[in-house]
mmCIF file of the N, C-alpha and C atoms, coordinates in Angstrom:
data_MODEL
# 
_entry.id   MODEL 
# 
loop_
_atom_site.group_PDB 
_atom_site.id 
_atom_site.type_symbol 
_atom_site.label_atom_id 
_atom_site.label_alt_id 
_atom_site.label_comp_id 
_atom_site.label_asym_id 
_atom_site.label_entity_id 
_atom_site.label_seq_id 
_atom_site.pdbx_PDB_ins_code 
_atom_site.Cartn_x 
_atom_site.Cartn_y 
_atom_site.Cartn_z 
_atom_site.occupancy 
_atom_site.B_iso_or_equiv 
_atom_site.pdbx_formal_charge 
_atom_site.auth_seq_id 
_atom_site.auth_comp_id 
_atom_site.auth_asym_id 
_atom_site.auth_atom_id 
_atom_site.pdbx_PDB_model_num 
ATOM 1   N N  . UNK A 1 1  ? 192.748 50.686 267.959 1.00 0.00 ? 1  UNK A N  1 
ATOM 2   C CA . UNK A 1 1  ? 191.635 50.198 267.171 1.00 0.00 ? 1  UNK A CA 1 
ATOM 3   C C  . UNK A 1 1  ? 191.834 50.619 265.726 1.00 0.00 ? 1  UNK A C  1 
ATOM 4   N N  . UNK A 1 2  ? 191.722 49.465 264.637 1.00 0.00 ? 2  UNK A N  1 
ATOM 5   C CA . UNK A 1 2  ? 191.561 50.143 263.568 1.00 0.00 ? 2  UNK A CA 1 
ATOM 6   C C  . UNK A 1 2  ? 190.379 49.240 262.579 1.00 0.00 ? 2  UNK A C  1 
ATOM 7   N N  . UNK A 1 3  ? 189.894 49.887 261.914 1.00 0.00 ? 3  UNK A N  1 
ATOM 8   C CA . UNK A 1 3  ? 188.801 50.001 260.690 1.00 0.00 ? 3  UNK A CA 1 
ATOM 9   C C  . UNK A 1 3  ? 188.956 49.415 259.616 1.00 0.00 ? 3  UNK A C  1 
ATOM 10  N N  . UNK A 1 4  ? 188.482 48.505 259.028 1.00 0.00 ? 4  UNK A N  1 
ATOM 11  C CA . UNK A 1 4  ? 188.419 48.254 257.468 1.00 0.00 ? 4  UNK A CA 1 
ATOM 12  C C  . UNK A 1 4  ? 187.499 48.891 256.829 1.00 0.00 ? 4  UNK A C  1 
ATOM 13  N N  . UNK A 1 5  ? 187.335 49.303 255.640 1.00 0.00 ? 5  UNK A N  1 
ATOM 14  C CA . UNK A 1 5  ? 186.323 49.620 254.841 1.00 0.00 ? 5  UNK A CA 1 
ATOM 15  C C  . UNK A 1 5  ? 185.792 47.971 254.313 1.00 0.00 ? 5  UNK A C  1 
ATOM 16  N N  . UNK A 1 6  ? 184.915 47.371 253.943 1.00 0.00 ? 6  UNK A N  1 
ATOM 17  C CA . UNK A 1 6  ? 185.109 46.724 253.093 1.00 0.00 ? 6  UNK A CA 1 
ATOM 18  C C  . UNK A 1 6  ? 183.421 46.579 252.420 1.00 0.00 ? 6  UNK A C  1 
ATOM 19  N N  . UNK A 1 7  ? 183.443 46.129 251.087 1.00 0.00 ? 7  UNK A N  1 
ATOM 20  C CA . UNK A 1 7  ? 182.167 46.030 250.193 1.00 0.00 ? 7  UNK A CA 1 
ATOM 21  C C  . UNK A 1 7  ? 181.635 44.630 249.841 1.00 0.00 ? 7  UNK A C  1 
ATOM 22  N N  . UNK A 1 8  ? 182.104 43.560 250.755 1.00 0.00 ? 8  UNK A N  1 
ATOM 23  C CA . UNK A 1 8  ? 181.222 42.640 250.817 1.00 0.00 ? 8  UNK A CA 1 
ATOM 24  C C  . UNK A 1 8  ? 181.561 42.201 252.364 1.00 0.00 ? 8  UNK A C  1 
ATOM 25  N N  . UNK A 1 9  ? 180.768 41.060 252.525 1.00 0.00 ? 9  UNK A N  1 
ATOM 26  C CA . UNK A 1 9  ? 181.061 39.759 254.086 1.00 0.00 ? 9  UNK A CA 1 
ATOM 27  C C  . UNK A 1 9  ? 182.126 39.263 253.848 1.00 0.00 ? 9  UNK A C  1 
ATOM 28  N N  . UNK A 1 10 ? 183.237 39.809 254.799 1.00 0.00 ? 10 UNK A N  1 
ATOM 29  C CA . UNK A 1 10 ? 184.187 39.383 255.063 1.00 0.00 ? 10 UNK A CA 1 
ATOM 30  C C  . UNK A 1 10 ? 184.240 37.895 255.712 1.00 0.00 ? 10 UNK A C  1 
ATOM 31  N N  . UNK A 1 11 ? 185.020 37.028 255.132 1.00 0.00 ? 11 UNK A N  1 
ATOM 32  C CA . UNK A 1 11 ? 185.012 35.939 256.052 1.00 0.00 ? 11 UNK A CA 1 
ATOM 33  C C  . UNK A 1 11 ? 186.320 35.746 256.635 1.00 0.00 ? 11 UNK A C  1 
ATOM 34  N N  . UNK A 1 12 ? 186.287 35.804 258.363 1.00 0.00 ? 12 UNK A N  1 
ATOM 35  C CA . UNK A 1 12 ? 187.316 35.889 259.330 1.00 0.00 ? 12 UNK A CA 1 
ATOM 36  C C  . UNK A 1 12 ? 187.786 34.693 259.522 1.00 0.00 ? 12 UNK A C  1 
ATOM 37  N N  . UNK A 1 13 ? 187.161 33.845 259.257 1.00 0.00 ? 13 UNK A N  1 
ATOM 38  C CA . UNK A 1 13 ? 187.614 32.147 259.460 1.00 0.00 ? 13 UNK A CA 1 
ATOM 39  C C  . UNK A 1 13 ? 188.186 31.905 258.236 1.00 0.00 ? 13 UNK A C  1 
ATOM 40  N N  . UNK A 1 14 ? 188.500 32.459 257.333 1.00 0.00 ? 14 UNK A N  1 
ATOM 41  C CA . UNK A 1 14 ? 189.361 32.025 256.024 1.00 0.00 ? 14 UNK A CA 1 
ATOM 42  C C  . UNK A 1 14 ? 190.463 31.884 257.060 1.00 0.00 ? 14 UNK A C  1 
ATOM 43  N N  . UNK A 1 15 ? 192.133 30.673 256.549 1.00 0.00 ? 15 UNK A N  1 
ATOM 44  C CA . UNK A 1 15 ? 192.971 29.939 257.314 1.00 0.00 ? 15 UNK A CA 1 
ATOM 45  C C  . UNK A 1 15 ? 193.760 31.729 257.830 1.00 0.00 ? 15 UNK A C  1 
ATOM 46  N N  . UNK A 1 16 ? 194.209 32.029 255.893 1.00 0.00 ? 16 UNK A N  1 
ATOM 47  C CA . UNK A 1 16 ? 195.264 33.420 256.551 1.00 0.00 ? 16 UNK A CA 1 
ATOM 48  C C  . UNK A 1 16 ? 194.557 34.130 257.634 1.00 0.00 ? 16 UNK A C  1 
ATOM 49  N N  . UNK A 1 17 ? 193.377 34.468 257.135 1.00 0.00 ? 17 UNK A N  1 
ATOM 50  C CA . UNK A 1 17 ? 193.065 35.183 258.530 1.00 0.00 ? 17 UNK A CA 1 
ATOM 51  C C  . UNK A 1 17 ? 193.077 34.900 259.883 1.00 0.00 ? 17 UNK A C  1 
ATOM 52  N N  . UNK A 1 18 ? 192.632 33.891 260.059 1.00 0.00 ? 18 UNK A N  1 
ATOM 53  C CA . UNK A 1 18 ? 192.582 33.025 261.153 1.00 0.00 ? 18 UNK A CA 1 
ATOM 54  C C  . UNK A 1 18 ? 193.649 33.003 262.159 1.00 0.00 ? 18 UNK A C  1 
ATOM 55  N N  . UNK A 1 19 ? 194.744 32.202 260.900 1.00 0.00 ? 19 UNK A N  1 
ATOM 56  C CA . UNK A 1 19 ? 195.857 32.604 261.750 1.00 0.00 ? 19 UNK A CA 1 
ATOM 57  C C  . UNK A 1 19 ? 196.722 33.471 261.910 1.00 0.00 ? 19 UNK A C  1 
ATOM 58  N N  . UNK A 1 20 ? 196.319 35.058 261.041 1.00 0.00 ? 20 UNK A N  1 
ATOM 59  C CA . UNK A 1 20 ? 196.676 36.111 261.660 1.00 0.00 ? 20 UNK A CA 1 
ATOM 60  C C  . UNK A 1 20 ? 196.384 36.315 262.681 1.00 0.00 ? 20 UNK A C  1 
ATOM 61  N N  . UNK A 1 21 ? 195.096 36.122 263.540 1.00 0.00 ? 21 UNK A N  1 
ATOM 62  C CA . UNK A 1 21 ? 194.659 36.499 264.363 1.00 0.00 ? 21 UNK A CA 1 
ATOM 63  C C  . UNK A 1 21 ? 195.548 34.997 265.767 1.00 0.00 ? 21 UNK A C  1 
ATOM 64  N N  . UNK A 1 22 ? 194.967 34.226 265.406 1.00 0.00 ? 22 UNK A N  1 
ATOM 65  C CA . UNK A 1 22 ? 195.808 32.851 266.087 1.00 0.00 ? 22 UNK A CA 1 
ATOM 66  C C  . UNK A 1 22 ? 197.264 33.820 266.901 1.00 0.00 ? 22 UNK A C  1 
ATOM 67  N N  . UNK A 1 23 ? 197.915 34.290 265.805 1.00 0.00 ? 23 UNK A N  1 
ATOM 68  C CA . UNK A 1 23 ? 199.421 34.628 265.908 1.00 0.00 ? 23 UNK A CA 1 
ATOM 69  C C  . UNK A 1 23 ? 199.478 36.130 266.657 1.00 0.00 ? 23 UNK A C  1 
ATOM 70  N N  . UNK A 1 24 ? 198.325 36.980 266.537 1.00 0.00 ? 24 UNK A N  1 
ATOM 71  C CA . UNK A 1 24 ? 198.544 37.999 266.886 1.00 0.00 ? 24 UNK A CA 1 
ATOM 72  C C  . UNK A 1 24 ? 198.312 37.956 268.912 1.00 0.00 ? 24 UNK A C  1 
ATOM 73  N N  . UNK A 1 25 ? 197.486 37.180 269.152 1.00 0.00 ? 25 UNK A N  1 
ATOM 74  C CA . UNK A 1 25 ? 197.112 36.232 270.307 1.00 0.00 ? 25 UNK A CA 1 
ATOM 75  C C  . UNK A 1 25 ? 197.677 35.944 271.017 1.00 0.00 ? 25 UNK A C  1 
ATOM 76  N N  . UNK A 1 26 ? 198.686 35.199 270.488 1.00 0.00 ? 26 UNK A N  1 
ATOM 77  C CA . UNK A 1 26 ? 199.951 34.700 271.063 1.00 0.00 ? 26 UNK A CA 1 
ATOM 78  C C  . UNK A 1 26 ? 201.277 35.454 271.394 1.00 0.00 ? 26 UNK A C  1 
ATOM 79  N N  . UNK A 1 27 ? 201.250 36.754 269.938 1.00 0.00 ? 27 UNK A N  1 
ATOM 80  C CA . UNK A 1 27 ? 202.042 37.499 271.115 1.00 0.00 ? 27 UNK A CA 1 
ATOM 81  C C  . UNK A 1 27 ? 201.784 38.250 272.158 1.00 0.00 ? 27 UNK A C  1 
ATOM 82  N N  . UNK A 1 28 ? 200.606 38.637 271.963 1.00 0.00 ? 28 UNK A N  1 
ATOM 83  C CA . UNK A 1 28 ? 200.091 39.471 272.980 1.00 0.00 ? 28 UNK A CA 1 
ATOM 84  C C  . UNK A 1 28 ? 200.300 38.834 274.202 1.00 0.00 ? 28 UNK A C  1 
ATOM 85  N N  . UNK A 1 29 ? 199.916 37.347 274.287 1.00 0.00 ? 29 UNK A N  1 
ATOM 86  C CA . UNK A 1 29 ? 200.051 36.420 275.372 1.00 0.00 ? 29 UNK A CA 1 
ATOM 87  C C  . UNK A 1 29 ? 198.876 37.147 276.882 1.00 0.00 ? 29 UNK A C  1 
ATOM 88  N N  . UNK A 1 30 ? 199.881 36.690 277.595 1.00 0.00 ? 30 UNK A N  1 
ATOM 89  C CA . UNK A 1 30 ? 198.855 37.353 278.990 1.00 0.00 ? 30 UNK A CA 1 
ATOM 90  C C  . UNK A 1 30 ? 198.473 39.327 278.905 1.00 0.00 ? 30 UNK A C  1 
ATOM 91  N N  . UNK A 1 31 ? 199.334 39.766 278.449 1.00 0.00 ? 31 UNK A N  1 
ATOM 92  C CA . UNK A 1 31 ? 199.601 41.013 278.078 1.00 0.00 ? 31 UNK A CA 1 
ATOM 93  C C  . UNK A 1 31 ? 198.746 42.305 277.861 1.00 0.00 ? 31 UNK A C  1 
ATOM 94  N N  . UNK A 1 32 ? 197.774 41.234 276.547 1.00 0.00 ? 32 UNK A N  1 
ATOM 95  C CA . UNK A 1 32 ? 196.887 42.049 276.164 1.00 0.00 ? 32 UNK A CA 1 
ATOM 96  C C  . UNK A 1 32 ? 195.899 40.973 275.587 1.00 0.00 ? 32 UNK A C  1 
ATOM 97  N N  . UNK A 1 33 ? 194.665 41.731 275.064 1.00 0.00 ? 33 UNK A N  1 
ATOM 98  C CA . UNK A 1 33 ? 193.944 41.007 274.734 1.00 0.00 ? 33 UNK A CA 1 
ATOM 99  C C  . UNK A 1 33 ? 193.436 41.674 273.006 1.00 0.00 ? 33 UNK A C  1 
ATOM 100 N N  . UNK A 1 34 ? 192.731 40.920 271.782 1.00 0.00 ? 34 UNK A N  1 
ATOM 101 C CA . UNK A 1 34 ? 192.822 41.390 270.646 1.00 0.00 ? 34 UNK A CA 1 
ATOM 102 C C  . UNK A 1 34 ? 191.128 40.554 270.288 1.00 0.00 ? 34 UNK A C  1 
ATOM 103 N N  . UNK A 1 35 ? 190.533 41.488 269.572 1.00 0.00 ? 35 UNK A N  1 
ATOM 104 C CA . UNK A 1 35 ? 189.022 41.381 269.017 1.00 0.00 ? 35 UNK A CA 1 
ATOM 105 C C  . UNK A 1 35 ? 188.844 41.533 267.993 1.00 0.00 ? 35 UNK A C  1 
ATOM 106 N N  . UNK A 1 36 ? 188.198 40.608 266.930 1.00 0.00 ? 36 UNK A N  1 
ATOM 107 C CA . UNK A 1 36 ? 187.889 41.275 265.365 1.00 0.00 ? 36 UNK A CA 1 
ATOM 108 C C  . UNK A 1 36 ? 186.260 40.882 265.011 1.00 0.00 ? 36 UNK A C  1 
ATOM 109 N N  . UNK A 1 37 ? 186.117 42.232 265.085 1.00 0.00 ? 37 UNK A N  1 
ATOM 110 C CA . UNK A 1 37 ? 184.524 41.497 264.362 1.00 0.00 ? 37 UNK A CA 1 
ATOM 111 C C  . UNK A 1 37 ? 184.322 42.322 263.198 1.00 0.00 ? 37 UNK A C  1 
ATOM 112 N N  . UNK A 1 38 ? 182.900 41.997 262.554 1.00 0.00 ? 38 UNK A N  1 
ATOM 113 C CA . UNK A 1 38 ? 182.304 43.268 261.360 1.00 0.00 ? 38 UNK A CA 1 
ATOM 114 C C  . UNK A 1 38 ? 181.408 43.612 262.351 1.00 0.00 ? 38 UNK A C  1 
ATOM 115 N N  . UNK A 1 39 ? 181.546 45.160 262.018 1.00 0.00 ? 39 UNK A N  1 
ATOM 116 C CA . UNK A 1 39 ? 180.700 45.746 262.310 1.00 0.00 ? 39 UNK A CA 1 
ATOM 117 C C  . UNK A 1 39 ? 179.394 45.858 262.465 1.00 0.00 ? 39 UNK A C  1 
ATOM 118 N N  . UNK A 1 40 ? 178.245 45.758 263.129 1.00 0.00 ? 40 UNK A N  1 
ATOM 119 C CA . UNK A 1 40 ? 176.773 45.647 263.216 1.00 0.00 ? 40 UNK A CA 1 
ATOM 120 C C  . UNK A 1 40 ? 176.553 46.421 261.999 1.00 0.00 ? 40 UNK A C  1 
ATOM 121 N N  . UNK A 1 41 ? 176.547 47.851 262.175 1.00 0.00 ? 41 UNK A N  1 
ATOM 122 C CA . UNK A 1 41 ? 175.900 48.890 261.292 1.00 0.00 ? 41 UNK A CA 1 
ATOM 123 C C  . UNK A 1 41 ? 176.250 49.700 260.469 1.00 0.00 ? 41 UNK A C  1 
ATOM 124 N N  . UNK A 1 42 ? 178.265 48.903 260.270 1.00 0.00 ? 42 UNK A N  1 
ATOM 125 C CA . UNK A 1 42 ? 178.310 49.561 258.875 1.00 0.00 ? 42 UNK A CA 1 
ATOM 126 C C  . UNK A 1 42 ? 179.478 48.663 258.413 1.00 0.00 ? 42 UNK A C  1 
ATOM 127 N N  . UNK A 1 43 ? 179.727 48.662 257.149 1.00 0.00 ? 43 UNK A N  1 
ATOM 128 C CA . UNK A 1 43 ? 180.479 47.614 256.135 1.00 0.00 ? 43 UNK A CA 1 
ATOM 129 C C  . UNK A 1 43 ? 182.437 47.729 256.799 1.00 0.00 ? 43 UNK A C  1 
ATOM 130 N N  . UNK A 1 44 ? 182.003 47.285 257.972 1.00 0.00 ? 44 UNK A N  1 
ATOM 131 C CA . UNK A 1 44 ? 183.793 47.458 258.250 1.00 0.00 ? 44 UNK A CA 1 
ATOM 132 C C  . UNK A 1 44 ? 184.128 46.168 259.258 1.00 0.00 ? 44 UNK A C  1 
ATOM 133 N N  . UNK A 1 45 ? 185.374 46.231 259.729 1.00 0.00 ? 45 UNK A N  1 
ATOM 134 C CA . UNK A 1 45 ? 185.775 45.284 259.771 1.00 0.00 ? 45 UNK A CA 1 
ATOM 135 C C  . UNK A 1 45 ? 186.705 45.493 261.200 1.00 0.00 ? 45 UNK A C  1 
ATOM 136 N N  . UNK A 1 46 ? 186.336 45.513 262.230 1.00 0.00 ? 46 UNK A N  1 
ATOM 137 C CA . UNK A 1 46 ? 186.723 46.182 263.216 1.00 0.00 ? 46 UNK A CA 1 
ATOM 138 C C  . UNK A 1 46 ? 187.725 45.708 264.162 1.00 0.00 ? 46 UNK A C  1 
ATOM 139 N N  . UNK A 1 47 ? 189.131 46.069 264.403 1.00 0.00 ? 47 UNK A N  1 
ATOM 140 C CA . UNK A 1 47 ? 190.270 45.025 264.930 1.00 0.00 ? 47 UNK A CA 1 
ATOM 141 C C  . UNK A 1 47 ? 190.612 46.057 265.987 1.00 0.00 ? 47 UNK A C  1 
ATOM 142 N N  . UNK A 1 48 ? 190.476 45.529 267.538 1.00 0.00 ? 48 UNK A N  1 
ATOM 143 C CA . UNK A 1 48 ? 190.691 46.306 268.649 1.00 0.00 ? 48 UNK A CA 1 
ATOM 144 C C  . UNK A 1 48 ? 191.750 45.596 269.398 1.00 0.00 ? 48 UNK A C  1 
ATOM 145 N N  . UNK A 1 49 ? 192.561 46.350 269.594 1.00 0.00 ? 49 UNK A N  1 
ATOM 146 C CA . UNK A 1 49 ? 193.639 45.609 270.578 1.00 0.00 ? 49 UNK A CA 1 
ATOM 147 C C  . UNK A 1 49 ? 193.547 46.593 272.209 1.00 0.00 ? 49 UNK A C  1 
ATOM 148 N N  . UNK A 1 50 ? 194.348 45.609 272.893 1.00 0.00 ? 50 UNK A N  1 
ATOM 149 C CA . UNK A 1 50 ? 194.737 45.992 274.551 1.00 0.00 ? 50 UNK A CA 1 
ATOM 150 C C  . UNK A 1 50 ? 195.615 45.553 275.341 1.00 0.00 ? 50 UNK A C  1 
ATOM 151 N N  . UNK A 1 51 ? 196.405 46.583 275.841 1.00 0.00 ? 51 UNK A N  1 
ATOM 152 C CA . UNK A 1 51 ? 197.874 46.115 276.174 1.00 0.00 ? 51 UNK A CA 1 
ATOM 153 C C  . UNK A 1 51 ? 198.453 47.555 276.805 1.00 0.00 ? 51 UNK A C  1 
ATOM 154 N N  . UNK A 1 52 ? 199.629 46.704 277.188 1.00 0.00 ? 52 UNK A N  1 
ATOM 155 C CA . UNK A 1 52 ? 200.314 48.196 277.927 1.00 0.00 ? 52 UNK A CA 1 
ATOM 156 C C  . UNK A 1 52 ? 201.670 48.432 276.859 1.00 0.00 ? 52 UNK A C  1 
ATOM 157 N N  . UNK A 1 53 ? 201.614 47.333 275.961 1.00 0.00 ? 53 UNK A N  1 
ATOM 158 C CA . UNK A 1 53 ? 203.100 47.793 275.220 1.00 0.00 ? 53 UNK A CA 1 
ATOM 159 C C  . UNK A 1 53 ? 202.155 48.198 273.376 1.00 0.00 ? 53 UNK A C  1 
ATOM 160 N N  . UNK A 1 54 ? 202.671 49.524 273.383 1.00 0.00 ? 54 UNK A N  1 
ATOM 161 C CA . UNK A 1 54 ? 201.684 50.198 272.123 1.00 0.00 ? 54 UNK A CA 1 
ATOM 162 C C  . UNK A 1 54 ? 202.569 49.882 270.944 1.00 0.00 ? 54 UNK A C  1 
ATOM 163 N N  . UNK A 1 55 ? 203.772 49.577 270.885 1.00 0.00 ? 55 UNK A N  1 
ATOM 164 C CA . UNK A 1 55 ? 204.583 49.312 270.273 1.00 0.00 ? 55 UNK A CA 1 
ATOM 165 C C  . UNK A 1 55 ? 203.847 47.734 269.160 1.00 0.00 ? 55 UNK A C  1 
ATOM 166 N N  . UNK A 1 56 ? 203.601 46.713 270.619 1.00 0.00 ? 56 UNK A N  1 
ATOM 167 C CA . UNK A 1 56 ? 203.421 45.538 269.856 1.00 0.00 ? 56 UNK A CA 1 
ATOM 168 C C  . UNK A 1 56 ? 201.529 45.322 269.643 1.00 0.00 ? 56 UNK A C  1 
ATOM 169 N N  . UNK A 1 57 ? 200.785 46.796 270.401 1.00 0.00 ? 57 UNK A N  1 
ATOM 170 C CA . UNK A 1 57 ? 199.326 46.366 270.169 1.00 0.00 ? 57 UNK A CA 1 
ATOM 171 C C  . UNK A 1 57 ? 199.246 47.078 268.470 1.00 0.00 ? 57 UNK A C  1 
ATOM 172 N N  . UNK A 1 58 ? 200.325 47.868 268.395 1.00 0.00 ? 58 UNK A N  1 
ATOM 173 C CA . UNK A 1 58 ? 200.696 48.776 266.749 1.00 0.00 ? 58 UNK A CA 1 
ATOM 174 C C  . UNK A 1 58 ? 200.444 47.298 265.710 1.00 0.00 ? 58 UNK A C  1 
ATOM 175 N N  . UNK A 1 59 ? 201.779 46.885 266.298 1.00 0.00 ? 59 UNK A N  1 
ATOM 176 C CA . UNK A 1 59 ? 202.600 45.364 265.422 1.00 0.00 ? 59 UNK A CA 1 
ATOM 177 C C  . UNK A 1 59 ? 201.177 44.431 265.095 1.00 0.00 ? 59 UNK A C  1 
ATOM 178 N N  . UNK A 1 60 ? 200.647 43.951 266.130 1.00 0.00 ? 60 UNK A N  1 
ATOM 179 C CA . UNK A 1 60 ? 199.483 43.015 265.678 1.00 0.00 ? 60 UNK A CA 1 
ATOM 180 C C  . UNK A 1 60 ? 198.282 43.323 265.110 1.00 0.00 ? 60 UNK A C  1 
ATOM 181 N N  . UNK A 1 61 ? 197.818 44.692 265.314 1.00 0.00 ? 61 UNK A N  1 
ATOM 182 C CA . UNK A 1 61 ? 196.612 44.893 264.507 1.00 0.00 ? 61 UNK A CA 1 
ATOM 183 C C  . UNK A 1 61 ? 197.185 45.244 263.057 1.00 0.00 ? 61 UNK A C  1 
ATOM 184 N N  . UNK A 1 62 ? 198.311 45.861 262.851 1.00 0.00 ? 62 UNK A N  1 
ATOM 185 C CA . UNK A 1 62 ? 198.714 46.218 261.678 1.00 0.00 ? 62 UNK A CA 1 
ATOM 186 C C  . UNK A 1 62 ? 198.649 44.653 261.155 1.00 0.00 ? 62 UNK A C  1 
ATOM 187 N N  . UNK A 1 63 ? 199.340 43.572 261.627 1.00 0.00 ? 63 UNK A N  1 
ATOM 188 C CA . UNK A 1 63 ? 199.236 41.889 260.635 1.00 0.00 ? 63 UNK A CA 1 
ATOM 189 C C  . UNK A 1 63 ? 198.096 41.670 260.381 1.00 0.00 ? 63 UNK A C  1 
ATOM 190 N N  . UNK A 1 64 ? 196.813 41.567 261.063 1.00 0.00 ? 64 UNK A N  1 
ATOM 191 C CA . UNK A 1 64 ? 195.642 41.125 261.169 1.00 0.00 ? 64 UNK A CA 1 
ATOM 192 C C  . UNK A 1 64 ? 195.128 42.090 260.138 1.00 0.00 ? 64 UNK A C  1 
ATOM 193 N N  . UNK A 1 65 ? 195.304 42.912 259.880 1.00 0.00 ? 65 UNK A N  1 
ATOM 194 C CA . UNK A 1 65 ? 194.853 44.097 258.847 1.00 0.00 ? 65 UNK A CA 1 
ATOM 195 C C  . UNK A 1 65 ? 195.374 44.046 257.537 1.00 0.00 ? 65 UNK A C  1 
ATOM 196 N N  . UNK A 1 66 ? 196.252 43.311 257.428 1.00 0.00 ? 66 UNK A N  1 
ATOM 197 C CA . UNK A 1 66 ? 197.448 43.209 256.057 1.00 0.00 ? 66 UNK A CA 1 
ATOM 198 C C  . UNK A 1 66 ? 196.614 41.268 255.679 1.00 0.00 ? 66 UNK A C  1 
ATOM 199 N N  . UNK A 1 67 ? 196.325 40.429 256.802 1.00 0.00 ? 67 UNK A N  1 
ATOM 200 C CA . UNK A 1 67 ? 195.973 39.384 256.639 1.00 0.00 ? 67 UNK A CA 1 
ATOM 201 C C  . UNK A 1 67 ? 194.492 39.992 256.044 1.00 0.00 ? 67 UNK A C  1 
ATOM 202 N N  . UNK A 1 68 ? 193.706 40.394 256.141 1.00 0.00 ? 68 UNK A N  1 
ATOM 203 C CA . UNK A 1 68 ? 192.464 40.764 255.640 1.00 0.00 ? 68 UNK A CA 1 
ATOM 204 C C  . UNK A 1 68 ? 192.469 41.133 254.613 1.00 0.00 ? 68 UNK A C  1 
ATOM 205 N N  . UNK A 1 69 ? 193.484 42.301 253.689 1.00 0.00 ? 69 UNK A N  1 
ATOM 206 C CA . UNK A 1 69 ? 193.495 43.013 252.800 1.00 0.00 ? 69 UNK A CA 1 
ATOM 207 C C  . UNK A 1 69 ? 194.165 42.079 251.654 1.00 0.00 ? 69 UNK A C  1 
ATOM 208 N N  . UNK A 1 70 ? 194.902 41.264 252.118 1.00 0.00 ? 70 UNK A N  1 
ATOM 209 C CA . UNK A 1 70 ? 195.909 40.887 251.430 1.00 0.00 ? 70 UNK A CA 1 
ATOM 210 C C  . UNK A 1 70 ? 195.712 39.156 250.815 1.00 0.00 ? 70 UNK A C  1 
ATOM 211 N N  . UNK A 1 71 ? 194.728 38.461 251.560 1.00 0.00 ? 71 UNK A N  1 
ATOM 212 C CA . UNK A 1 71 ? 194.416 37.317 251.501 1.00 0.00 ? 71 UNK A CA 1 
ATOM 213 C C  . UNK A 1 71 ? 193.239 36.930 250.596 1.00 0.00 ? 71 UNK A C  1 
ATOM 214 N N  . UNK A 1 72 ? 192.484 38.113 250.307 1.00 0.00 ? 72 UNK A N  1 
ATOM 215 C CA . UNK A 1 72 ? 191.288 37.277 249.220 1.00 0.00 ? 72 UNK A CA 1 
ATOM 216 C C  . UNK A 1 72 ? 190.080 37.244 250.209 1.00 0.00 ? 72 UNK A C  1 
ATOM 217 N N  . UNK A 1 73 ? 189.987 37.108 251.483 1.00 0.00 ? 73 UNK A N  1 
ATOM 218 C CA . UNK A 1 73 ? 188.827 37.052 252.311 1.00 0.00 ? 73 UNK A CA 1 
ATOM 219 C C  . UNK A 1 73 ? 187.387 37.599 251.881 1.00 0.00 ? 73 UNK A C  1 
ATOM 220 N N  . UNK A 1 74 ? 186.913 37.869 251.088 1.00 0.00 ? 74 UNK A N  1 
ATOM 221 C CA . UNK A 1 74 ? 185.604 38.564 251.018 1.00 0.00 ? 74 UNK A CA 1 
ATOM 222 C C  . UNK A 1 74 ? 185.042 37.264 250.624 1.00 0.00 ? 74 UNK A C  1 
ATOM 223 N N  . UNK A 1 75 ? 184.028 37.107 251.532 1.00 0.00 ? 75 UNK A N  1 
ATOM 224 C CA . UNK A 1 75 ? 183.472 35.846 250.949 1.00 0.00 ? 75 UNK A CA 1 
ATOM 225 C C  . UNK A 1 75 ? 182.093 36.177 249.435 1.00 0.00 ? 75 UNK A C  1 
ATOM 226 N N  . UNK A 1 76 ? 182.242 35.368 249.110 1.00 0.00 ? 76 UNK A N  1 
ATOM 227 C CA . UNK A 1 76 ? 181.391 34.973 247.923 1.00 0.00 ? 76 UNK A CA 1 
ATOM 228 C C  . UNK A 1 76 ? 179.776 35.220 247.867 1.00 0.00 ? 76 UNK A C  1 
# 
């Protein structure tokens, strides 16, 4: 599981994000399973993965986290 800080509404449906997440999905495949929401009760941005290989639940939350930071997403 990892955390964003962030200081406005993130929007998760922006495309990069999207299909960070799309892509992170797919590798996981049957494998594992991957969740992103904001947080109810505090300004974050919450990306949980599940799997038996820690190697690649590492690999996909780290993209989905770089797609958030890195894309402009805070919506307006």
């Amino acid at each position: 599981m990892k955390n964003i800080r962030v200081n406005q509404k993130v929007d998760l449906s922006s495309e990069p994000v999207h299909q960070a997440i799309m892509n992170a999905e797919q590798e996981l495949g049957s494998a594992g399973r991957l969740l992103v929401r904001a947080s109810g009760t505090e300004p974050l941005i919450r990306i949980m993965a599940q799997g038996d290989d820690k190697t690649l639940l590492l690999k996909v939350i780290h993209n989905v986290a770089e797609a958030i930071r890195d894309h402009g997403c805070l919506a307006a």
